[in-house]
N, C-alpha and C positions, 0 to 999 in steps of 0.2 A: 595272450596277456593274462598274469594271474591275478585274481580279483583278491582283495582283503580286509582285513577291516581299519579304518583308518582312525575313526570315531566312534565315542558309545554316549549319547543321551540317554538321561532316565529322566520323564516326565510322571506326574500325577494324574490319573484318567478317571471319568466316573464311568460306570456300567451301566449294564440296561436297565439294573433291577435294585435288589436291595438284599443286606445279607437278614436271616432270619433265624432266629435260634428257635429248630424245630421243635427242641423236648418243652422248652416254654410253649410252644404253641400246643403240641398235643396232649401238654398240660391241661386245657382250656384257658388259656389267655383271651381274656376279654379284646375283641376288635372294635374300635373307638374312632370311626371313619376310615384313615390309613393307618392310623397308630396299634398297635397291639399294648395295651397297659399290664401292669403285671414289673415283675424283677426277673432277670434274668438269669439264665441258669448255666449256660455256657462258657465257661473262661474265655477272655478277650469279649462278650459282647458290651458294650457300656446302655442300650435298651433292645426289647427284642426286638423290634426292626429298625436297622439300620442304613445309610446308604452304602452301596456299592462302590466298593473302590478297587481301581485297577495301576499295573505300571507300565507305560509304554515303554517298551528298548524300540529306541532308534541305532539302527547300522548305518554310518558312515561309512562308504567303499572307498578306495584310492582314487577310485574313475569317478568319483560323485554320485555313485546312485546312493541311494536310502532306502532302507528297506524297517519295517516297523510290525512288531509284533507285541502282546498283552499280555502280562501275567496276569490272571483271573482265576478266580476259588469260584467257588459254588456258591448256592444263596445257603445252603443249609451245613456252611461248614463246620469245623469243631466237634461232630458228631458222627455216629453211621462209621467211625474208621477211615472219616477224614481229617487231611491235616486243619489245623488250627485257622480262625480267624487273620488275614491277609489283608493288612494295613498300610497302604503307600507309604507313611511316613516312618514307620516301624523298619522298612525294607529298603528303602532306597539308600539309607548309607551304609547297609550291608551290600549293596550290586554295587554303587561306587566304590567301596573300599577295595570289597574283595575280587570282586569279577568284573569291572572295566578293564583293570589293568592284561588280568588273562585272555578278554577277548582283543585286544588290539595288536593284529597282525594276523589274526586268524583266516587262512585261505577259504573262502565260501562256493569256491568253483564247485564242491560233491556236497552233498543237507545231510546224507544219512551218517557217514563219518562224527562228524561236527556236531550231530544230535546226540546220538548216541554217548560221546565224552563227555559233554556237557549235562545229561541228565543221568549218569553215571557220579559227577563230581559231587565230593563228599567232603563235608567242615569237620575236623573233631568227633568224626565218624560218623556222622550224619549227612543223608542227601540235603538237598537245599529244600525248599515249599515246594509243593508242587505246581504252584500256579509261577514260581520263578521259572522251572524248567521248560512249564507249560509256553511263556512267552519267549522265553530266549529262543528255543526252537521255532517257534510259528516265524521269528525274524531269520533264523538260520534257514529256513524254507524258500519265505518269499525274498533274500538273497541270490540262493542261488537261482529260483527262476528269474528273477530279474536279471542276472549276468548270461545266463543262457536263454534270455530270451523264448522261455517256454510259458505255459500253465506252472502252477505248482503241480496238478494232477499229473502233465506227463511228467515232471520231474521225478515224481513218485512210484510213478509204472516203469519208468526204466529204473532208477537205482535200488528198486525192490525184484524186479525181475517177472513183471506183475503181465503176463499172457491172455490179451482179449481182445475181440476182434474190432471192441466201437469203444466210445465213451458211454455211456447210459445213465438216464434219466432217474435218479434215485428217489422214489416216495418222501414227501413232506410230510411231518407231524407238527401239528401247531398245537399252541397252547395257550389255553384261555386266561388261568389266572384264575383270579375271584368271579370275576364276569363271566360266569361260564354260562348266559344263558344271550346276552347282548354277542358275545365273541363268536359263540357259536352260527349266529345268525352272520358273520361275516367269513365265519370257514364254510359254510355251504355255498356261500354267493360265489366264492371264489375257487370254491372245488378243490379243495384242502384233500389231499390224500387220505392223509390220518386225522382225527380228531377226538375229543377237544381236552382233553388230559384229566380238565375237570378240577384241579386240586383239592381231593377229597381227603383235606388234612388232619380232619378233628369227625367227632363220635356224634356228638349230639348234635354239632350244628347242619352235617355235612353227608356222614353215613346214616344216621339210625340207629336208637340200638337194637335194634334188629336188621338193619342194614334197608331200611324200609326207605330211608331217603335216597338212596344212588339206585333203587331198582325203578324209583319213579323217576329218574332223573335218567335212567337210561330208557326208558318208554316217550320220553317226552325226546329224548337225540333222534330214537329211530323216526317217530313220528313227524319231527321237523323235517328230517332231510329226506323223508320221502313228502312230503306237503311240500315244500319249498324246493328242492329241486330243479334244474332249469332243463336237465335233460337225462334221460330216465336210465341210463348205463352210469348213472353218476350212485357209484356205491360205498362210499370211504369207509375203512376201518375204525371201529368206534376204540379206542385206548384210554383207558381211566388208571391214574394212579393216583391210589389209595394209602400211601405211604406205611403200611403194617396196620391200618384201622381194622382190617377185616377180620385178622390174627387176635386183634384185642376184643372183639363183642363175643366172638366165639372160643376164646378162652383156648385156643393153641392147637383147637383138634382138629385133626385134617378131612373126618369125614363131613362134619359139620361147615367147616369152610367151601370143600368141593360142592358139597349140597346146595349150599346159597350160590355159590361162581354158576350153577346150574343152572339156576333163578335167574341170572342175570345173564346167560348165555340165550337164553328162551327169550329174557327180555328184549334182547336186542337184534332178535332174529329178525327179517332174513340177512343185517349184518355181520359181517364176524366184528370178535370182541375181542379183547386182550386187557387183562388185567394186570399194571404195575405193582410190584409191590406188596404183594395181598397178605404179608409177615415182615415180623423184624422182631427175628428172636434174641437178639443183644451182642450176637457175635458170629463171625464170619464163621463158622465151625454149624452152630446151630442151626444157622438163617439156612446153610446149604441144604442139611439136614430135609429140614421142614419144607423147603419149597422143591427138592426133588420128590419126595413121598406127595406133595399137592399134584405135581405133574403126572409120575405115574398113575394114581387115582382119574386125575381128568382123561388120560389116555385108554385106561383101560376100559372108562366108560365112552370113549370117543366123543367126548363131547365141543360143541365148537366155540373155545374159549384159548385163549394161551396167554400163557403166564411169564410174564417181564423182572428179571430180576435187576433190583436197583442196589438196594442196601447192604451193605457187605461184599460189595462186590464193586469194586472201587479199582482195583491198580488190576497189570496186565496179569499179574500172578493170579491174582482173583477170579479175573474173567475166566484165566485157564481151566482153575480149579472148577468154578461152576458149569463148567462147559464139557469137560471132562466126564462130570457124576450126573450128568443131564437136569443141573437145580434151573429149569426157565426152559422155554420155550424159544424166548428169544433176553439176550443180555443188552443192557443199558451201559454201551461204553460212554463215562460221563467223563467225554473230553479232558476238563481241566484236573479232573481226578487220578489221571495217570499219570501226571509230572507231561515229562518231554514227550513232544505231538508221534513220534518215533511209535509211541507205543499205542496210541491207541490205532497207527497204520498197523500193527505187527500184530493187536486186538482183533481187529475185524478180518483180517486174512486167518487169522485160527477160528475163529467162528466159522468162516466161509466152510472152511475145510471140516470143522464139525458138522458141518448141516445143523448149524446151532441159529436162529436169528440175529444177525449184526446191527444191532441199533445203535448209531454215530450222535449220539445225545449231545448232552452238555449241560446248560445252566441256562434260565434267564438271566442271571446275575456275570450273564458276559460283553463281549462289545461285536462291535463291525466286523473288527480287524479278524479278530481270533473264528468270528462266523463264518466270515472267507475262506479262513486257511481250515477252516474246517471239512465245511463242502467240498473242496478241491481232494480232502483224502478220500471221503467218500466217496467220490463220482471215481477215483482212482482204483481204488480197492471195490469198488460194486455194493457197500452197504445193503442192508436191508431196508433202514429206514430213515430218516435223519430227522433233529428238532429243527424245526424256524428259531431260532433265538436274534439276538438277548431280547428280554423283556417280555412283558406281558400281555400285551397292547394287540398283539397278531399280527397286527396290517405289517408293523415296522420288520420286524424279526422274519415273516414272509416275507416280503418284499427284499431283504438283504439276498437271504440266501437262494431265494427262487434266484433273484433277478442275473446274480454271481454263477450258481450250476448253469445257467442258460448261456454267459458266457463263455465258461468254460468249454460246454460241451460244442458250440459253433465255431472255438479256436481250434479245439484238437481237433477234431472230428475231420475238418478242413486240411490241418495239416497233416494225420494220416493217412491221405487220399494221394498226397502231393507224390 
């Protein structure tokens, strides 16, 4: 029987999180409980924090299944070489107008086909948002595994051509949020892989200007999780992203940046560390620049720190490029930043292939659904590392994705045996 599409609903969804206009914040924007007070600086924000808005596509099959996927942006869009601010009411009579009509009758039996055309489709010579591509695909996915009765993951391992002998368990990274000292007490209870992200957004409140605040704050991580602890081979990777703060106290110079990461590799001994972000030099061109000359420096001193590129490094081209000239240690594929879910599967298999870090990110600023279909590419493609998302909260955004790899990995894993 061929499967296709019968119906297309576009609902309005909230996200886990909120979108945030970061140049206001690393402005120093005054924080005023949850509010951030201040004017914004970003086109499309109307205050700098605002709520998360997402669009559900529901698929309508001939056979009645349903199948639902998210278009979701990032908390910090509009900036960094992302697309613009992603407004359910702004968007939804552009997906009715123009793309209901083209998906109905579209055959959903094969995702990769189907993905690929649709995050290829171009308005007036423009792609669509990325967080449009980003959902229509996550639906085009969980379609076809729903007609074939698979995971999304093996869906993904056969129409990629993806050769491995299990499903495996992919490292969790959680993320604190502003409560980086409350949250963290619930990543060790729970034996969080990675931790706690920290969001060390701003200068004075956050880093130091001598970066004096996140070296005590990373004495105080090691400290905890060895004091707390429940059982002594519990070692998780300590991950701070600093959003470009470190690039700004030290004025762009890369011996002076290495020196401090040194500081803080010492600090956080006998963990390893990995620092996000530690530049944002204003453009994809410079940002690479600068954080492969950081890497070479950390390498040649061997020292045990590695460095995460975030900023500028946005779509699958990006990733290539930074991967390519070795800017990171390990890359921040940030899901909804790619457009169609296609790519950040075709992302992390060039990383694999680089011996580059594959980190399967994303956003707090996403939902359930899109957390789902995210993990299912991961556990597919073998990630390096992946976020708990949406939100900030830990428990929630753990709990989705752990509890979803766990299913995945006991369906396949079961039906490869067979």
């Amino acid at each position: 029987m061929k499967h296709y599409i019968k119906d297309v609903l576009f609902t309005k969804s909230l996200t886990g999180f909120y979108f945030d206009d970061q140049p206001a914040i690393k402005a120093n924007a005054k924080l005023d409980g949850f509010y951030y007070l201040g004017t914004p600086v970003t086109p499309g924000f109307r205050q700098i924090r605002q709520p998360g808005e997402a669009v559900s596509v529901i698929l309508i099959l001939n056979d009645g299944t349903v199948a639902v996927g998210d278009c979701a942006a990032v908390q910090y869009s509009g900036c960094g070489g992302r697309d613009s601010l992603f407004l359910a009411e702004e968007y939804i009579p552009f997906l009715e107008k123009e793309i209901k009509p083209l998906l109905i009758g579209e055959a959903v039996d094969r995702f990769r086909i189907l993905a690929e055309k649709y995050d290829k489709l171009s308005f007036s010579g423009q792609k669509m948002h990325t967080a449009i591509r980003y959902g229509l695909t996550q639906a085009f996915l969980k379609a076809t595994a729903a007609v074939r009765r698979l995971t999304m993951a093996e869906v993904i391992r056969e129409e990629y051509n993806i050769d491995e002998d299990e499903y495996r368990r992919i490292p969790i990274f959680s993320q604190s949020g502003d409560e980086r000292y409350l949250n963290l007490d619930k990543m060790i209870m729970k034996e969080v892989d990675v931790l706690p992200h920290g969001l060390i957004n701003t200068v004075d409140g956050k880093l130091g200007r001598s970066g004096e605040l996140l070296l005590d704050y990373l004495v105080f991580i090691k400290e905890r999780v060895l004091n707390r602890r429940c059982h002594a081979d519990y070692e998780p990777i300590i991950h701070i992203d600093v959003y470009g703060t470190i690039g700004m106290i030290f004025e762009m110079n890369v011996l002076k940046i290495v020196n401090y990461l040194e500081k803080l590799a010492a600090a956080a001994y006998p963990l390893r560390l990995r620092i996000e972000g530690p530049i944002d030099a204003g453009g994809r061109e410079d940002t690479m620049i600068m954080l492969r000359a950081i890497c070479r420096e950390i390498d040649a001193r061997g020292l045990r720190v590695e460095i995460v590129a975030d900023e500028w490094c946005n779509t699958l081209d990006d990733i290539i490029y930074f991967a390519d000239n070795g800017a990171g240690h390990m890359l921040q594929i940030k899901t909804p930043d790619l457009g169609g879910v296609n790519n950040t599967i075709e992302a992390i298999l060039y990383c694999n292939k680089k011996q580059v870090g594959s980190y399967c990110g994303g956003t707090c600023n996403e939902t359930n659904i899109s957390a789902e279909v995210s993990i299912n590419i991961a556990v597919a493609c073998q990630a390096t590392q992946f976020l708990a998302k949406p939100g900030m909260g830990c428990d929630e955004g753990l709990m989705i994705v752990n509890n979803e790899m766990n299913r995945v990995l006991a369906l396949a894993n079961t039906r490869r045996k067979q």
